[in-house]
C-alpha positions as CSV (number, residue, x, y, z in Angstrom):
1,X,71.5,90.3,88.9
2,X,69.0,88.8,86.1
3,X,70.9,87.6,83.3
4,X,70.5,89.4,80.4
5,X,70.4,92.5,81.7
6,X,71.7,95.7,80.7
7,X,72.5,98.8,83.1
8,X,73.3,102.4,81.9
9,X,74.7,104.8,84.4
10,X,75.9,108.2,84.2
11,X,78.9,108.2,86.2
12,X,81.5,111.4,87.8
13,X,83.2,111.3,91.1
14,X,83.5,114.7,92.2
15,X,86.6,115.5,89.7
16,X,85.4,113.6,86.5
17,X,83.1,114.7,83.8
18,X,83.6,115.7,80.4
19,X,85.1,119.0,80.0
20,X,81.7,120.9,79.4
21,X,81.2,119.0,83.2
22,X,78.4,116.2,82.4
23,X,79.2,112.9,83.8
24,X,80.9,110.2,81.4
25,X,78.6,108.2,79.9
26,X,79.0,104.2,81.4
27,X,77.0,101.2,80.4
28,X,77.2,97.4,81.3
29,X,75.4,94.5,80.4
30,X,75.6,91.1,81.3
31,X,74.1,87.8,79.9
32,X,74.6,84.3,79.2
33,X,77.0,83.2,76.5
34,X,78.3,79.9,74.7
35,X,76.0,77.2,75.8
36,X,74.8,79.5,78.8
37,X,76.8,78.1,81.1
38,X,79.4,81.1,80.9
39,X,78.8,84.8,82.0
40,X,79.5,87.8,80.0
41,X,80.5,91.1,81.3
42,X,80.4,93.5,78.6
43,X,81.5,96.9,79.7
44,X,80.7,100.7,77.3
45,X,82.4,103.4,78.7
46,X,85.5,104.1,81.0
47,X,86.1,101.5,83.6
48,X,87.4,103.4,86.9
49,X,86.8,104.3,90.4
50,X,83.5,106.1,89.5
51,X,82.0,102.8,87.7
52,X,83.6,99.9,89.2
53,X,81.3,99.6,91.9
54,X,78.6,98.6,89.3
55,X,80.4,95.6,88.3
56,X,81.2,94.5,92.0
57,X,77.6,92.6,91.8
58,X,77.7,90.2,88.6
59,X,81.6,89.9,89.4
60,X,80.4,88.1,93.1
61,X,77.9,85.7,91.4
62,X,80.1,84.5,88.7
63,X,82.4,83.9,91.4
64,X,80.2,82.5,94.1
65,X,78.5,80.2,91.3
66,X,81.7,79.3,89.5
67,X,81.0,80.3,86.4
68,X,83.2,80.9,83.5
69,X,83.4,84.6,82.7
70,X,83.9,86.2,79.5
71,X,84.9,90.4,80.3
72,X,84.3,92.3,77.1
73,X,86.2,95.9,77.3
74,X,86.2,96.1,73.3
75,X,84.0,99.3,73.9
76,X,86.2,100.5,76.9
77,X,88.9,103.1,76.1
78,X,90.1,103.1,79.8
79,X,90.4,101.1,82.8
80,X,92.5,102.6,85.8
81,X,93.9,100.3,88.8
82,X,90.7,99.9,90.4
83,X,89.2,97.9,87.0
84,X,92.2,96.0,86.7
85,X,91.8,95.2,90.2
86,X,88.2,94.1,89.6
87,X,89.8,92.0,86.9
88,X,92.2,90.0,89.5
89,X,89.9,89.5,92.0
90,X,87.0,88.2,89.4
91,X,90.5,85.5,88.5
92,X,91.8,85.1,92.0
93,X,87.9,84.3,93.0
94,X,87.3,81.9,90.0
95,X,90.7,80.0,90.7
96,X,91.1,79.5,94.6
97,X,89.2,77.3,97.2
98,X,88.3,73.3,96.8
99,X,86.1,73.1,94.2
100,X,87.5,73.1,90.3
101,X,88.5,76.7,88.8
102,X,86.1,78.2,86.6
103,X,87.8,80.3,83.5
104,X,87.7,83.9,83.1
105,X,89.0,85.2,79.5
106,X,89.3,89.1,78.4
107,X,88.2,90.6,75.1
108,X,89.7,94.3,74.9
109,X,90.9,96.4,72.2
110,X,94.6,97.1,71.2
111,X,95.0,99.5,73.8
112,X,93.7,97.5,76.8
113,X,95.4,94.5,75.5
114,X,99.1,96.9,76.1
115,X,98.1,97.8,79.5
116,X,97.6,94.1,80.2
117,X,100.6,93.3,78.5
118,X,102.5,95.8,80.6
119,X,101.2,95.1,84.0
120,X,101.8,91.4,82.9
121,X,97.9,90.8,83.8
122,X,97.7,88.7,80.4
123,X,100.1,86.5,82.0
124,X,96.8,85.2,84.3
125,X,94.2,86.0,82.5
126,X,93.6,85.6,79.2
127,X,93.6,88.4,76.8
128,X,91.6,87.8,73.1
129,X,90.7,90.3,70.2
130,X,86.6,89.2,69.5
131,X,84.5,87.3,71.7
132,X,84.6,84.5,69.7
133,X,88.0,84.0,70.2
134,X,87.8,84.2,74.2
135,X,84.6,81.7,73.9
136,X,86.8,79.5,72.1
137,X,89.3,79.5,74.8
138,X,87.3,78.9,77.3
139,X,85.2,75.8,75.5
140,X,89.1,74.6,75.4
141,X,89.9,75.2,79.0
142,X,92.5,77.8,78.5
143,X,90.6,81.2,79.1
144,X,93.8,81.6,82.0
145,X,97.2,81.2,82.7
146,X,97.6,80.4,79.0
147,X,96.6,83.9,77.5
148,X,97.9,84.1,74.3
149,X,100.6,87.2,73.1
């Protein structure tokens, strides 16, 4: 996947789709961030079992690169398990094996941030209000296992 790149997709499994029966409207992009050494993953639209396979890509070459990953989900208003999931593996992948871990902080809005809280995910994997913030974090090492409350 090219950095810098943005990917718009129309996404329904067979029983989604708004109520007049179009398919939700899904976006992603990803690009370079801080000095460029870190990945962001910035997702518009509902993060589920219809759109996580989009994600499965830049999620493998931050992890198969080791780099640092900022996932924005400011613009997402839900995420079922199979996003969260995503979000695990993208930290389990970044953290394990020989060679040193590589960071991965979320930026969500207040509703995300309780489901994190809840399923104790921000206990891993840090959880931040702006971009900024999580980019901070991660210049300071602590994009995980320190998330803030």
């Amino acid at each position: 996947m090219e950095a810098g790149s943005r990917n718009q997709v129309d996404a329904r499994a067979p029983w989604q789709g708004n109520q007049d029966g179009k398919p939700k409207h899904f976006e992603f992009e990803t690009s370079p961030i801080g000095d460029g050494d870190a990945l962001l993953i910035a997702v518009e639209g509902e993060l589920d079992l219809a759109t996580v396979e989009q994600l499965k890509s830049p999620a493998e070459l931050a992890i198969s690169e080791r780099r640092p990953v900022i996932f924005d989900l400011s613009e997402c208003p839900f995420i079922d398990s199979t996003g969260l999931r995503l979000i695990l593996h993208l930290h389990n992948g970044l953290s394990n094996g020989d060679a040193p871990s590589a960071p991965i902080a979320v930026v969500a809005n207040p509703h995300i941030r309780k489901l994190f809280s809840l399923t104790a995910i921000d206990l891993r994997v840090g959880v931040f209000a702006t971009r900024d913030e999580a980019l901070d974090a991660l210049k300071a090492g602590r994009g995980y296992e320190t998330a803030p409350r």
